[in-house]
C-alpha angles and dihedrals in degrees: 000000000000128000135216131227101231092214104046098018094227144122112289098182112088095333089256097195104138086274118115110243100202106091102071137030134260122258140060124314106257128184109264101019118148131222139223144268089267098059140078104270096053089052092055094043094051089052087051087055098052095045136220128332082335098316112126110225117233104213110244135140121275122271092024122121113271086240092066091256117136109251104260108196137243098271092038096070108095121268113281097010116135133207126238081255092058090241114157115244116234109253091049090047083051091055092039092057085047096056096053089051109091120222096039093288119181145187119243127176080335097289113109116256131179115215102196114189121221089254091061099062090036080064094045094051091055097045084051092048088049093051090050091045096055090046100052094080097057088032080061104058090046103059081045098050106094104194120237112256110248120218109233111234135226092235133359123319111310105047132249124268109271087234087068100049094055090050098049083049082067100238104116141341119272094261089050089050089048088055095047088055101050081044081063082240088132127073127177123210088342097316129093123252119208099158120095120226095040114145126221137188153233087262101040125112101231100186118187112193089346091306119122107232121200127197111265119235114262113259129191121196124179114202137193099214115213122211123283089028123122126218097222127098089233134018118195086218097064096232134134118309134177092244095063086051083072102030111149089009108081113035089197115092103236140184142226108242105216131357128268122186117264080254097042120095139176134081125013140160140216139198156124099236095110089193100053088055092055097052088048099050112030102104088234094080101057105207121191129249142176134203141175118237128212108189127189085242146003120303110241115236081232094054083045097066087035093066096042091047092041145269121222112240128187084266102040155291106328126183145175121244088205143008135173142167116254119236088332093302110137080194097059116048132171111229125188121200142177099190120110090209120151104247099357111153092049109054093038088073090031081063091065089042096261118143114223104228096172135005131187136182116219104174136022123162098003083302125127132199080223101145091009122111126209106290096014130117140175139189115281113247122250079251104060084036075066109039088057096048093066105038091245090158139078 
């Protein structure tokens, strides 16, 4: 007779649900129980037992040697034994690296150290004795060599004519120093020079007519010339120059580079470095200039194109390496040059039957009239000193 289970209603006796009952035991499930040899447990635990991929396990504990052996580390093998992997021991990789270090390095407490034996420095003193005794000869010579004293020069190494040096001190032109020097005017150092063509220097005594002469310091003036007024130092029909524009102003004797009509104005510049004046006028440089034109009637587009292409003069082809209308004036017209010609503006547009009225030069050597009035002129900046002196300018 089966019983029911007055809470579930349901079989008590051998839970017979359909589930085998055979796997585990009766009773209620209690903490720590063990099962049996069919769960899971005992299945685990059988594979433990029989180790790893067939190796049967020793016991011991872990980090010990498979052999039983307590792990000895890497420093505590003796010195020079190797492993079966041919690894070094410590103490032999330790000797090894020593050896390799030169000096009798060593490694302690794995900071770098030199251990140096008195033998060592013995051998470093001599080498240092023999190395001053072989030096004291020449040491010698050269605490007792007492250097020649060098005469500075004007101007780079090889002096300056004496010509020139008489004509930078502002007594006289070139031509008129060569004349004092064939006259036997001119002494040197006490004795008297006759030969062209002889240098000086910076040190040298240069007498004319028994008076001690100096070179002068270098001035630069740039001028706005005004109109009826000549660019020479001295003009044989007494009229207007641009030296007497700065008469009892400037003490150096200097110079007009370049020429500009008696009409023309515009810039100019003055000044007593002879070979400044050389580099801004031969007609090898080609520097460039610009002047404003004031003709009698309009330029003709064809005349235009003429001038930019060329026009043929009595020396040569000449033409413009810009041109342009001013303000849209055809009367009025910019031209820029390079050519060192006398007169060649003029008679560039005299060629094509205009007639120059007026003519003005606005730039010359990288220098403007900008804040000067007609007539006026001023000293040239250290900048601009220096702007001409090398050549930084079209």
């Amino acid at each position: 007779m089966r019983t029911t289970n007055k809470r579930a209603g349901r079989p008590s006796a051998g839970r017979s649900t359909g589930r085998p009952s055979g796997g585990r035991s009766e009773g209620p499930k209690r903490a720590g129980a063990t099962r049996s040899s069919g769960t899971r447990g005992a299945a685990r635990g059988a594979a433990r037992t029989a180790g790893p991929r067939g190796g049967a396990r020793t016991g011991a504990p872990r980090g010990a040697a498979r052999t039983g052996a307590p792990k000895r580390s890497f420093a505590e093998r003796p010195a020079g034994v190797r492993s079966a992997a041919g690894t070094r021991s410590a103490a032999g990789a330790k000797r090894a690296y020593s050896d390799r270090l030169s000096g009798g390095n060593k490694l302690s407490g794995g900071k770098r150290t030199f251990k140096h034996t008195k033998g060592d420095f013995e051998r470093v003193r001599s080498q240092i004795e023999e190395r001053e005794v072989s030096a004291a000869p020449m040491k010698a010579r050269a605490q007792a060599y007492t250097p020649k004293p060098r005469q500075p020069k004007v101007k780079g190494e090889e002096g300056v004519r004496l010509n020139k040096f008489i004509a930078n001190s502002g007594l006289c032109s070139r031509r008129e120093a060569d004349q004092y020097i064939i006259e036997g005017l001119v002494s040197v150092n006490g004795q008297v020079v006759t030969e062209l063509g002889t240098k000086v220097f910076q040190n040298d005594v240069v007498k004319v007519e028994d008076k001690v002469i100096k070179g002068e310091e270098k001035v630069y003036i740039l001028m706005n010339k005004p109109k009826n007024c000549v660019t020479t130092t001295d003009d044989p029909q007494a009229r207007k120059t641009v030296i007497d524009l700065i008469a009892g102003k400037c003490s150096q004797r200097v110079y007009p580079v370049g020429r500009l009509d008696r009409d023309t104005t515009g810039v100019l510049l003055l000044t007593n470095d002879g070979d400044l004046t050389e580099r801004l006028t031969h007609p090898s440089y080609n520097k460039k200039k610009i002047y404003q034109v004031f003709l009698d009637k309009n330029l003709t587009q064809k005349d235009f194109e003429k001038i930019l292409k060329g026009v043929h003069l009595d020396d040569g082809m000449i033409n413009a390496d810009a041109l342009s209308y001013i303000d849209g004036d055809h009367s009025q017209v910019g031209i820029e040059i390079h050519s060192g010609r006398n007169r060649i503006v003029r008679r560039i547009f005299e060629s094509l039957g205009y007639k120059v009225v007026k003519l003005d030069r606005v730039y010359f050597a990288g220098l403007t009239k900008k804040s000067l009035r007609r007539g006026q002129w001023r000293f040239l900046t250290d900048k601009e000193v220096a702007m001409l002196m090398m050549g930084s300018y079209e």
